[in-house]
Residue frames as qw, qx, qy, qz and C-alpha x, y, z in Angstrom:
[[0.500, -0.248, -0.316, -0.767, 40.18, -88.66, -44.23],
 [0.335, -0.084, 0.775, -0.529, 38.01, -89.79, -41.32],
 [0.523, -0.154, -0.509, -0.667, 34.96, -92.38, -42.39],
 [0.053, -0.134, 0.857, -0.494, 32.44, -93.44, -40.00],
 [0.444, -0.245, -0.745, -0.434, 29.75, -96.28, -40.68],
 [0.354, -0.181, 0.618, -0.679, 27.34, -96.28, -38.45],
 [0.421, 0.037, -0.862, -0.280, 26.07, -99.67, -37.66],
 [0.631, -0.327, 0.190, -0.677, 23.03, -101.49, -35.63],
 [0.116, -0.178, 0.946, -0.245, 22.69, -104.51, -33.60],
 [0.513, 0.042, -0.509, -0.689, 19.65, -106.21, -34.64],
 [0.672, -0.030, 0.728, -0.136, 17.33, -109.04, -33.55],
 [0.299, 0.042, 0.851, 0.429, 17.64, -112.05, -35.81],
 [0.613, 0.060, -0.117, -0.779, 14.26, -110.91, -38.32],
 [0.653, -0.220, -0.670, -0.278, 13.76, -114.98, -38.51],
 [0.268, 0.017, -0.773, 0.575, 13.54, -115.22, -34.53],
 [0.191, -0.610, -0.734, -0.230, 10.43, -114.96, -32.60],
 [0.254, 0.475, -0.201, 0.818, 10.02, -111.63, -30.85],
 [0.248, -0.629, -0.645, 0.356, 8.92, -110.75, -27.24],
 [0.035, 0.681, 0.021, 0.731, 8.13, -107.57, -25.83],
 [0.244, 0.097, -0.583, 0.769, 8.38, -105.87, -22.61],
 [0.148, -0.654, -0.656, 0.346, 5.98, -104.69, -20.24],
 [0.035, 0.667, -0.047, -0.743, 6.85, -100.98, -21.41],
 [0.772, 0.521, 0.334, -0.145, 6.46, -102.41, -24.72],
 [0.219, 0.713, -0.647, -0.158, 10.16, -102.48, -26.24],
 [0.850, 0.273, -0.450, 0.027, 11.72, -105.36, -27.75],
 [0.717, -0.524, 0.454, 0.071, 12.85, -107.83, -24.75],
 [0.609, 0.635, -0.476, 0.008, 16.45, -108.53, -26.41],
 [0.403, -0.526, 0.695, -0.279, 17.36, -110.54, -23.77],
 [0.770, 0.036, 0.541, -0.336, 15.48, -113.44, -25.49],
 [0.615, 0.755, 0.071, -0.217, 16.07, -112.54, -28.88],
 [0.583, -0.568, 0.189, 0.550, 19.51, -113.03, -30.71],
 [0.182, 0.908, -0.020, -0.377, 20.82, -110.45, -32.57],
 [0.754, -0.088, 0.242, 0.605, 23.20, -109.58, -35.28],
 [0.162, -0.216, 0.279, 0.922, 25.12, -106.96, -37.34],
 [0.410, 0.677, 0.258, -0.553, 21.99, -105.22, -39.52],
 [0.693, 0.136, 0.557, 0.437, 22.40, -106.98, -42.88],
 [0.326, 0.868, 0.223, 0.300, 21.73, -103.29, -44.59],
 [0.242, -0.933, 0.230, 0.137, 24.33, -101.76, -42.57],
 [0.721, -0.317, 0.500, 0.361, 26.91, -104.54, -44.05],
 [0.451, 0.733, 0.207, 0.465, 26.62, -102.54, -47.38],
 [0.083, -0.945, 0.171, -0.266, 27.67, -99.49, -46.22],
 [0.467, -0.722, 0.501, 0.102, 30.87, -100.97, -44.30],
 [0.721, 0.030, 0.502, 0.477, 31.72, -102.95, -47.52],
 [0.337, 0.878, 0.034, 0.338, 31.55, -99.41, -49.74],
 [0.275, -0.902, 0.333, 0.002, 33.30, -98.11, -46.45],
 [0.789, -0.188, 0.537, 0.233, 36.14, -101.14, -47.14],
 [0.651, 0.363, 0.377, 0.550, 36.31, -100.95, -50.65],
 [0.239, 0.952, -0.036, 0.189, 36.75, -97.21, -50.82],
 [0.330, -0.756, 0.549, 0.138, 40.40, -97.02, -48.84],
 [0.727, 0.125, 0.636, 0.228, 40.89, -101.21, -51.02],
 [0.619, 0.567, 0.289, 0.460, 40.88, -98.75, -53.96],
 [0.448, 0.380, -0.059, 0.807, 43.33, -96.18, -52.75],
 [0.188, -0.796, -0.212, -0.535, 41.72, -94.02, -50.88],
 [0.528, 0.131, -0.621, 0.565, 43.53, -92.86, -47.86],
 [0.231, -0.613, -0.007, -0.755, 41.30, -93.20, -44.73],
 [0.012, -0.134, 0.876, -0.463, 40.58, -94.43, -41.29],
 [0.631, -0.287, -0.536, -0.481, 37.43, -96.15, -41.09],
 [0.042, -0.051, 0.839, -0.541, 35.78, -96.42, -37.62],
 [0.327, -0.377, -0.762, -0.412, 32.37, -97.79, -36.69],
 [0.210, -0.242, 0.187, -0.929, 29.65, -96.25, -34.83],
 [0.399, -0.378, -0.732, -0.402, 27.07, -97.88, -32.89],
 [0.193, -0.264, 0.564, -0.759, 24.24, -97.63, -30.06],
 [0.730, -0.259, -0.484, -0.407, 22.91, -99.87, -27.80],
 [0.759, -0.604, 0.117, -0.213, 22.69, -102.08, -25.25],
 [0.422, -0.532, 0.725, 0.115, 25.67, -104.44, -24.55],
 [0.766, 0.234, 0.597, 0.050, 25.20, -106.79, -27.04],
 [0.400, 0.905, -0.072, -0.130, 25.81, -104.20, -29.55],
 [0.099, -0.662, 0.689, 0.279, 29.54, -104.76, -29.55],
 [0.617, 0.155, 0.720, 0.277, 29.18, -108.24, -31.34],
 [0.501, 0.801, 0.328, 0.025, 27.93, -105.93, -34.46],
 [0.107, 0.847, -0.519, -0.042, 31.22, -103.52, -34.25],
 [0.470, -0.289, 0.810, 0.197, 33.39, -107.05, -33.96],
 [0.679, 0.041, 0.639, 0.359, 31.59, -108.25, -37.30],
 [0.238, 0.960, -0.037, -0.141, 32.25, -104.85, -38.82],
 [0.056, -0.887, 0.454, 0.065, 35.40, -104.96, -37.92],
 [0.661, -0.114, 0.711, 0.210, 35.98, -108.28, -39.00],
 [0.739, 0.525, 0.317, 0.279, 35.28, -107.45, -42.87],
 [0.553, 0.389, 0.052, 0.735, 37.51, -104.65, -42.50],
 [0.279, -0.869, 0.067, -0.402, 37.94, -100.92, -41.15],
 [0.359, 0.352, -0.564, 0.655, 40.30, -99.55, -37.83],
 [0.087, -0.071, -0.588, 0.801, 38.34, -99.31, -34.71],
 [0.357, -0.528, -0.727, -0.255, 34.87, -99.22, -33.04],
 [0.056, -0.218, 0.314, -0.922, 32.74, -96.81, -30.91],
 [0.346, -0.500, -0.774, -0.175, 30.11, -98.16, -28.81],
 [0.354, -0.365, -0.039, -0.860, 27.68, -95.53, -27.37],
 [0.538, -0.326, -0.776, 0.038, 26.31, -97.90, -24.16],
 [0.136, -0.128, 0.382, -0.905, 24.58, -95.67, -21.42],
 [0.038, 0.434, 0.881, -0.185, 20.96, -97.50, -19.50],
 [0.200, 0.507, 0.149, -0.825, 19.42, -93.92, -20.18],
 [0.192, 0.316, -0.573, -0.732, 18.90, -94.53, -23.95],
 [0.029, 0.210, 0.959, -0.188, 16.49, -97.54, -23.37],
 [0.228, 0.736, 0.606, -0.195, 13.46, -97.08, -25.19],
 [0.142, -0.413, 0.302, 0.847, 14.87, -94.20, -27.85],
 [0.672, 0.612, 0.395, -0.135, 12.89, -93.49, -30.92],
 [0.631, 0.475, 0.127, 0.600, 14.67, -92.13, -34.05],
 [0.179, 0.880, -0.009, 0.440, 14.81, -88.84, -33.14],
 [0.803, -0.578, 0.100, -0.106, 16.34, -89.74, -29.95],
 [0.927, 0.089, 0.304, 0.202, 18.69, -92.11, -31.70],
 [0.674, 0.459, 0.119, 0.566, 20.04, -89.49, -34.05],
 [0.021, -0.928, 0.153, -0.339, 20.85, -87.43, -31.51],
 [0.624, -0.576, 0.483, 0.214, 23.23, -89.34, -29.64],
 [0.825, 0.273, 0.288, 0.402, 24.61, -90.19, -33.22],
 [0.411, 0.833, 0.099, 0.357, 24.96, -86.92, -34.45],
 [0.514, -0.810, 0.250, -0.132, 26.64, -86.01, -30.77],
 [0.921, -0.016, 0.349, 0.172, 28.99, -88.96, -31.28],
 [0.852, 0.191, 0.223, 0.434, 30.15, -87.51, -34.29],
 [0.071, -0.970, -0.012, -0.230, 30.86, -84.42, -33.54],
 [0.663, -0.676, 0.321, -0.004, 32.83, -85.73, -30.62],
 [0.827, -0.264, 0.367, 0.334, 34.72, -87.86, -32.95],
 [0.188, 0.639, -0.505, -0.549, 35.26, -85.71, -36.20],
 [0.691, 0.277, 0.667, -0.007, 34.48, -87.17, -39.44],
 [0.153, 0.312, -0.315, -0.883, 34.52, -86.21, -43.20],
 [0.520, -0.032, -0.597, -0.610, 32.12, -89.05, -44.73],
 [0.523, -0.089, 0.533, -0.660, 29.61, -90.25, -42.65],
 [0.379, -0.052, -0.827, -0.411, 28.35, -94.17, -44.56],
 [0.437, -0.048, 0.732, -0.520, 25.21, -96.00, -43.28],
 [0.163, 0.225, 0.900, 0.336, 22.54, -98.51, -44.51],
 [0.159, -0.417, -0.422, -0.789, 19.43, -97.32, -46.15],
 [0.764, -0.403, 0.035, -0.503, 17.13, -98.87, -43.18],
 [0.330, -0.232, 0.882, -0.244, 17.57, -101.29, -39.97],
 [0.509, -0.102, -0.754, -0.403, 15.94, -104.35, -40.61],
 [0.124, -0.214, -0.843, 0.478, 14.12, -103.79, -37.37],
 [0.155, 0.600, 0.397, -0.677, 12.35, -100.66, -37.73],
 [0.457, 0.499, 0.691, 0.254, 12.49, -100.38, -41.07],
 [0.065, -0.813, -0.316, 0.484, 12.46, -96.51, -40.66],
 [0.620, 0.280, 0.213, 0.701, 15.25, -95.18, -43.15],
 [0.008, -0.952, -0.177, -0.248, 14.92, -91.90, -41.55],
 [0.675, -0.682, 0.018, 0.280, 18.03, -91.92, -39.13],
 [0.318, -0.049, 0.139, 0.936, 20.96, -90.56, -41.60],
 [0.052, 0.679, 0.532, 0.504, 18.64, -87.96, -42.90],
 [0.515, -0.836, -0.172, -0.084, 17.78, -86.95, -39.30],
 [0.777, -0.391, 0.069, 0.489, 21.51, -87.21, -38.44],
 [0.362, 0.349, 0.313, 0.806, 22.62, -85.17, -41.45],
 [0.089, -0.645, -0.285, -0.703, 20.44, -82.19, -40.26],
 [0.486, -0.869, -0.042, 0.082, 21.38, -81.94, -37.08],
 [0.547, -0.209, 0.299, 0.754, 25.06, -81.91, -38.17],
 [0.280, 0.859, 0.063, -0.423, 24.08, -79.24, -40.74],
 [0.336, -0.362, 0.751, 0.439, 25.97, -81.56, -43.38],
 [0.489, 0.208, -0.341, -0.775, 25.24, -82.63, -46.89],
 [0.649, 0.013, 0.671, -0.359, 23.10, -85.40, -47.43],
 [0.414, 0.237, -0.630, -0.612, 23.04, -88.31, -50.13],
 [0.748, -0.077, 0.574, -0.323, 20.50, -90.87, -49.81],
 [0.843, 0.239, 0.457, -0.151, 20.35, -94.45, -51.38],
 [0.300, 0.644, -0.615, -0.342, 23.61, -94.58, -53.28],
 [0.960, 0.209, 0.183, -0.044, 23.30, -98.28, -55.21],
 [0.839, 0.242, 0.007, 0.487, 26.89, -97.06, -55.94],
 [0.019, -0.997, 0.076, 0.012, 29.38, -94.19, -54.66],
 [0.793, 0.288, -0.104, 0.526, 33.07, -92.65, -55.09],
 [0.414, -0.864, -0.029, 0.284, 35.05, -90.35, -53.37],
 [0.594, 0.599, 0.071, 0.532, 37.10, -87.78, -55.52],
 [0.181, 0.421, -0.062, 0.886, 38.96, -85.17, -53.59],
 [0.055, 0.099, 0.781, -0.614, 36.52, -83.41, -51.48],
 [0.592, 0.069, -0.322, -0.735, 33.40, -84.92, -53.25],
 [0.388, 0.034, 0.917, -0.087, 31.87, -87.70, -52.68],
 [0.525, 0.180, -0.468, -0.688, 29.59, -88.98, -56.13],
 [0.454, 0.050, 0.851, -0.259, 26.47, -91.69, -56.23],
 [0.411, -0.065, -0.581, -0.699, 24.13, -93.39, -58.10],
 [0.382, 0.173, 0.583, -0.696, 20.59, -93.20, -56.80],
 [0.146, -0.219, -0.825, -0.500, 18.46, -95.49, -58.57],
 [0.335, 0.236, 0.328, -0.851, 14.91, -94.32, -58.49],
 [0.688, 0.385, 0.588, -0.183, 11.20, -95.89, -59.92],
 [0.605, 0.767, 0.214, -0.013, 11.86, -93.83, -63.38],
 [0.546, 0.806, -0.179, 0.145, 14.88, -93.04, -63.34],
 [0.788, 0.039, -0.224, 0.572, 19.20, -92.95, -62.37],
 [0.023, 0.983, -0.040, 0.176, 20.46, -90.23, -61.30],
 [0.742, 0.010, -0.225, 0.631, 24.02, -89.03, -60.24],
 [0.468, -0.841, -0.273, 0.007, 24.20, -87.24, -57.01],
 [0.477, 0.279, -0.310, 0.774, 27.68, -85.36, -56.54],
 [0.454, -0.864, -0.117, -0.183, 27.87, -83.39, -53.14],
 [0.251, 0.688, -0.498, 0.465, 30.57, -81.70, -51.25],
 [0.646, -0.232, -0.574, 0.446, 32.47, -83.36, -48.01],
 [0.219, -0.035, 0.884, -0.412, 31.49, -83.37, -45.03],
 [0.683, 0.000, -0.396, -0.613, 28.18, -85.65, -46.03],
 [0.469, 0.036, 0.825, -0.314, 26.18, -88.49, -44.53],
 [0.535, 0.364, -0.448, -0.617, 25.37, -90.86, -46.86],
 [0.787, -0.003, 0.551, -0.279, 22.91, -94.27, -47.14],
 [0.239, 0.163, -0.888, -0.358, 23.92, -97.29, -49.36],
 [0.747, 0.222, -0.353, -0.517, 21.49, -99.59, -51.17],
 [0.840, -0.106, 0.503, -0.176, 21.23, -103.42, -51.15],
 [0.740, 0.660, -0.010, 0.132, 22.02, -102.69, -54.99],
 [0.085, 0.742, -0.650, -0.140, 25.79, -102.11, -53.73],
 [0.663, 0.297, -0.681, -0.095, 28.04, -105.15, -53.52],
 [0.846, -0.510, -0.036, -0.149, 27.29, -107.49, -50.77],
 [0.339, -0.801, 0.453, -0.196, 29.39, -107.26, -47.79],
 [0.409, 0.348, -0.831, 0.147, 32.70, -110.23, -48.10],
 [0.833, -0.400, -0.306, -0.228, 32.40, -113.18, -45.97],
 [0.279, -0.812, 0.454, -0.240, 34.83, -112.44, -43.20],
 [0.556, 0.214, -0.766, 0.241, 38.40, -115.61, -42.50],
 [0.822, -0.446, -0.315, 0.165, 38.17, -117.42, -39.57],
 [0.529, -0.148, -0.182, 0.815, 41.81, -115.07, -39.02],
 [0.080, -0.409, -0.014, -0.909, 40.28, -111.67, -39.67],
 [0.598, -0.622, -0.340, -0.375, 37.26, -112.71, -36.99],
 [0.685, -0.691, -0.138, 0.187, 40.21, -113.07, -34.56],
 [0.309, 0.103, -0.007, 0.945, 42.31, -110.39, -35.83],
 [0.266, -0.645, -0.291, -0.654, 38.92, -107.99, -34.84],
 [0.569, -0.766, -0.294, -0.057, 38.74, -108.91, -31.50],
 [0.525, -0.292, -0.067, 0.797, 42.42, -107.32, -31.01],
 [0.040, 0.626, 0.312, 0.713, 40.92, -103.87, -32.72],
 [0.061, -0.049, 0.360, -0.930, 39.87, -100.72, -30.28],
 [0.204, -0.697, -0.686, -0.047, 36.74, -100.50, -28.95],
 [0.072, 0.036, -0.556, 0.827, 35.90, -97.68, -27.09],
 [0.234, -0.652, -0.711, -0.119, 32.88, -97.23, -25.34],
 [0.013, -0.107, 0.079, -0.991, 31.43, -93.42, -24.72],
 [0.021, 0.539, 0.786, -0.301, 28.51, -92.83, -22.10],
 [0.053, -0.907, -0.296, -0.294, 25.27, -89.93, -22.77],
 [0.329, -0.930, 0.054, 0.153, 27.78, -87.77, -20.18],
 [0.471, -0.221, 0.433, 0.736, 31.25, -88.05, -22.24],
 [0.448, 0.428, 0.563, 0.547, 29.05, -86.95, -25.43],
 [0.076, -0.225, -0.383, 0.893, 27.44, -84.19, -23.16],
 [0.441, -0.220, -0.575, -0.653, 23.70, -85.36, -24.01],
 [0.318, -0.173, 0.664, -0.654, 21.55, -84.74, -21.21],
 [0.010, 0.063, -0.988, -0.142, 19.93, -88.01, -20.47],
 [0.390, 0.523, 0.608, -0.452, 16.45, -87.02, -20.21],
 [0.510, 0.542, -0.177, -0.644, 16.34, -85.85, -23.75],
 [0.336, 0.355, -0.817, -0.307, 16.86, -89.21, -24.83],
 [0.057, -0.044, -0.995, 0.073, 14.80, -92.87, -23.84],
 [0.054, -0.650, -0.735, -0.185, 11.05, -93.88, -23.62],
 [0.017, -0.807, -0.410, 0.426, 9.72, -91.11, -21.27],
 [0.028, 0.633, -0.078, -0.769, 11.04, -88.41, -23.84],
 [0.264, 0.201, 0.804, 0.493, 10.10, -90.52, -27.18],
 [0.351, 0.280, 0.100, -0.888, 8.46, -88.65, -29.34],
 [0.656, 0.145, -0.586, -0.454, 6.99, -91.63, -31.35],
 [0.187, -0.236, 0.931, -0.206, 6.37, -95.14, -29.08],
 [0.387, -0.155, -0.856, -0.304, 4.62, -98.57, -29.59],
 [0.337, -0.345, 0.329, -0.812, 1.33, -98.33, -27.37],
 [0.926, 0.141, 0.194, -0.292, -0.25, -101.94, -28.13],
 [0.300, 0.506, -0.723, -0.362, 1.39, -105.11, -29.30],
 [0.850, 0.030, 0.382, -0.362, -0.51, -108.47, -30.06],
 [0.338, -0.263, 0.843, 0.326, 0.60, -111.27, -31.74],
 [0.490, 0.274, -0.564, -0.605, -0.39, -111.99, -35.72],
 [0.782, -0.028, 0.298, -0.547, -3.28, -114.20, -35.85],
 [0.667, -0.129, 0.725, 0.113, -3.45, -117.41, -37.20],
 [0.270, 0.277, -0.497, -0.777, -3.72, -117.89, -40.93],
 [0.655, 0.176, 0.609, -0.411, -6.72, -119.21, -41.89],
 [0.596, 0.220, 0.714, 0.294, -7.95, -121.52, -44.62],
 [0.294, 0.383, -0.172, -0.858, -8.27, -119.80, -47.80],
 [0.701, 0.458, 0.308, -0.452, -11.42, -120.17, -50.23],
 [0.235, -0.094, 0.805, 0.537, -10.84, -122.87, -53.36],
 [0.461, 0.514, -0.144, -0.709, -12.74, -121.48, -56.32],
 [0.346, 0.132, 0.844, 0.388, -14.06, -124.81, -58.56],
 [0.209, 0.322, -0.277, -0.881, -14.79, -123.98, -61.74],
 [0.317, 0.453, 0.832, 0.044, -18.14, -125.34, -62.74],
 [0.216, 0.524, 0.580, 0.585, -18.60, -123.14, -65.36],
 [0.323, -0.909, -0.172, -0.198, -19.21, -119.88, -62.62],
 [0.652, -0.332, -0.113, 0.673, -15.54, -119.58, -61.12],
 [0.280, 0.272, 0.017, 0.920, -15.13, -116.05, -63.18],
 [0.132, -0.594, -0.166, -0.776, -18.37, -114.99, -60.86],
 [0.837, -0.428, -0.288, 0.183, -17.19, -116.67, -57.70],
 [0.451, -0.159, -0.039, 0.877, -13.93, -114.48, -57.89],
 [0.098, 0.487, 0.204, 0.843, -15.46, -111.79, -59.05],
 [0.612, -0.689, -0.318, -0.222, -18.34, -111.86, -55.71],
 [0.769, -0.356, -0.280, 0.452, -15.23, -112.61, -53.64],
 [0.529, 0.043, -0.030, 0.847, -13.43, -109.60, -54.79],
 [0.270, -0.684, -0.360, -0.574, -16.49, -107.78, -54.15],
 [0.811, -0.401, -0.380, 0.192, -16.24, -108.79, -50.72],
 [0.702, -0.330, -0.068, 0.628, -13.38, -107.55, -50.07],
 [0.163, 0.908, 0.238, -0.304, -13.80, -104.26, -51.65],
 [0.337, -0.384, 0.539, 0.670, -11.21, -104.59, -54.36],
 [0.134, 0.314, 0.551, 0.761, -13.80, -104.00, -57.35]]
């Protein structure tokens, strides 16, 4: 069985962010790491072969160069080999962009289970397996908080506001893990330099045969048109009760149009 996590390079979320002049994230300033929601999904992808399961586990990412540090600490908690997707054309991608050179990718590499995290902790989007799943014309589970692989099934549990559920769905599938799985091992000092002897390979927009104009800012169909920096915080208002505080809050929350 083939499984392939597909993972993102991230800026740090505590780090201060720039932007470009085209308005993308200057990552040159910024440093990055592995998407802490994608490290679910490559510990489910770990523990499913750790309990028997007999598969090859490769990782999937795209970006810029920097991106390979994220397949090295993939591939440091476990798994066989890394695919980095690195072509200057892609610069400035939205999702829909994004999951087409993924969905290309896997196509190119064959797959049967397809793991990712729910959302990047950049964008925040959680639309990219979805979008990936439906251009592969594959099934789709989302937000498994827990999954197994039986044969050619794959089974979750999708916790929802009211309720569990249990999601069974036939293989081939692309499927998002939860925060609610089990948080991703802390990689040995020997497995972090038993990763850098792992494959890489790197595959450009012309090995995947994804013509580069369908794919970076000028063809985004979504982009950032303004960015300003979050004001200061100002003082907030101290309510003394002198026997009127319940019609001080109550004026205030007038104010503000919350009654």
């Amino acid at each position: 069985m083939k499984i392939v996590v597909l993972v993102k390079h991230v800026p740090e979320p505590s780090a201060v962010w720039a932007f470009a002049a085209d308005h993308t994230l200057d990552r040159s300033g910024v440093p990055g790491r592995l998407s802490e929601l994608d490290e679910y999904a490559v510990e489910q992808a770990v523990r499913l072969v750790e309990g028997g399961l007999d598969a090859e586990i490769t990782y999937l990412t795209v970006g810029p160069e920097p991106a390979r540090d994220g397949l090295l600490k993939a591939l440091a908690i476990g798994g066989d080999r890394g695919v980095h997707v690195l072509d200057p054309a892609i610069h400035g991608s939205d999702a829909l962009a994004t999951s087409l050179v993924l969905a290309k990718a896997l196509e190119h590499l064959g797959f049967d289970l397809v793991l990712a995290g729910m959302a990047s902790t950049d964008a925040e989007m959680s639309v990219v397996p979805s979008m990936v799943a439906a251009r592969l014309d594959v099934n789709q589970a989302t937000f498994a908080g827990a999954l197994s692989v039986e044969g050619g099934t794959v089974t979750i549990t999708r916790e929802g506001d009211t309720a569990t559920e249990q999601v069974s769905t036939d293989l081939p599938a692309v499927v998002s893990i939860t925060d609610q799985t089990d948080e991703a091992r802390y990689p040995a000092f020997r497995a972090i330099m038993m990763a850098k002897k792992k494959p890489v390979e790197t595959l450009t927009l012309a090995d995947l045969g994804v013509d580069a104009a369908s794919v970076g800012l000028a063809a985004a169909a979504t982009r950032v048109v303004d960015v300003a920096p979050a004001p200061p915080r100002a003082a907030g208002s101290v309510v003394v009760d002198d026997g009127t505080g319940a019609a001080q809050l109550a004026d205030f929350l007038v104010s503000r149009g919350a009654l």
